[in-house]
N, C-alpha and C positions, 0 to 999 in steps of 0.2 A: 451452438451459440453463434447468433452473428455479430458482426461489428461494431454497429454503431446503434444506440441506445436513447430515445427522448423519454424522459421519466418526467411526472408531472409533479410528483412529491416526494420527502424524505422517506415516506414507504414504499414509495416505487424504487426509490434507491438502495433502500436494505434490500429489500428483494433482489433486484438483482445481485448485491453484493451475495447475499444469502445462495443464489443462482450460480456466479461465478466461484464462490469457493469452493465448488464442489469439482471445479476442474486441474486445482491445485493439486499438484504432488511433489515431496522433494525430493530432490533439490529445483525447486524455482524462482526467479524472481517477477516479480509486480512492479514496476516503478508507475507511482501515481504523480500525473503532472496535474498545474491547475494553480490558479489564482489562490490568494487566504481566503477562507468560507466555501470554498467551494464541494467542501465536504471530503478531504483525502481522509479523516481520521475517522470520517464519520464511517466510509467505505471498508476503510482497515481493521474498525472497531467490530462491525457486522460479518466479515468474512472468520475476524478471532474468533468471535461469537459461536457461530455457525460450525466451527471446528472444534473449538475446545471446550463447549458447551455454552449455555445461556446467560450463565452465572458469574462469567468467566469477568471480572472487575480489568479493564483498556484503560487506562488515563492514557493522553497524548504524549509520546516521549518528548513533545516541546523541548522542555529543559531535561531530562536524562537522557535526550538522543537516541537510547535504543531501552526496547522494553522486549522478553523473553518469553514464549509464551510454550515451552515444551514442543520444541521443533518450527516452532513460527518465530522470526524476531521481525518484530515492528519496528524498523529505524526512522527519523526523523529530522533528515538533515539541514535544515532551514541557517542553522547557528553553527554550523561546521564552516569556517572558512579557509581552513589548507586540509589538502588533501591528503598530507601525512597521518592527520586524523580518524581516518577510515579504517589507517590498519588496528589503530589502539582501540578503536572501538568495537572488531571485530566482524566486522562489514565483510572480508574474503571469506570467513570461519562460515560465517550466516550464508553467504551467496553458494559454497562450494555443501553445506548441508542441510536446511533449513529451505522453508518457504519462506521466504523474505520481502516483506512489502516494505518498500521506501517511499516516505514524501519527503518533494524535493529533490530528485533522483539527479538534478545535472552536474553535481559534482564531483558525481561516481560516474560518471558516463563513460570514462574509461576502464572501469572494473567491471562494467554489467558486462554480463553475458550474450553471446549473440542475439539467444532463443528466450531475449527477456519480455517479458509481456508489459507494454505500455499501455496506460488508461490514460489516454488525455480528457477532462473533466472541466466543462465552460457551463455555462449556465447565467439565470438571474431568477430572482426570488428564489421560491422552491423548487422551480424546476432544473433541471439537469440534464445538458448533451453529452453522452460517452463514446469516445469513440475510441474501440481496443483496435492495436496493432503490436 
């Protein structure tokens, strides 16, 4: 897979999401960076998707901050504002067993792991620039 990613629409964007979650295994993390809209839950929804089947019902952990999905937790950190928060929410549990994608990843940026896989995610309209590091 390489780097950097232009997608022209939100099916070029599940796709790939679809594409990258097959490179996951745990323990890993995903931090998704990116403006509001710019599609992190939309990317996080499609990779749960893709792993835990089709059917598999993603609301946005917005307001519950973290969502569980049988070895994936999808956290949410937008509304986290101390970082004593992370431990109660079980942010180390997830990062040390779990595939773990986080939107909004800068307030853990001292808990992520070296070997954590960043998506930074810009765009306008539909389309979408990805660039994994």
């Amino acid at each position: 897979m390489k780097s950097e990613y232009d997608l022209k629409n939100i099916d070029e964007t599940r796709a790939f999401a679809r594409e990258f979650a097959h490179r996951l295994h745990a323990p890993c993390v995903v931090a998704l960076h990116g403006d509001l809209g710019m599609g992190k839950s939309e990317i996080a929804r499609t990779i749960i998707q893709e792993l835990r089947g089709a059917d598999t019902v993603v609301p946005s952990p917005t307001f519950t901050i973290v969502q569980n999905y049988d070895g994936i937790s999808h956290f949410d950190l937008y509304r986290v504002m101390d970082k004593s928060e992370l431990v109660e929410i079980g942010l180390g549990y997830a990062i040390q067993n779990d595939i773990t994608l986080i939107e909004w990843p800068e307030i853990a940026a001292d808990m992520l792991p070296e070997n954590t896989i960043h998506l930074y995610i810009t765009g306008s309209g539909d389309a979408r620039h990805i660039v994994i590091k």
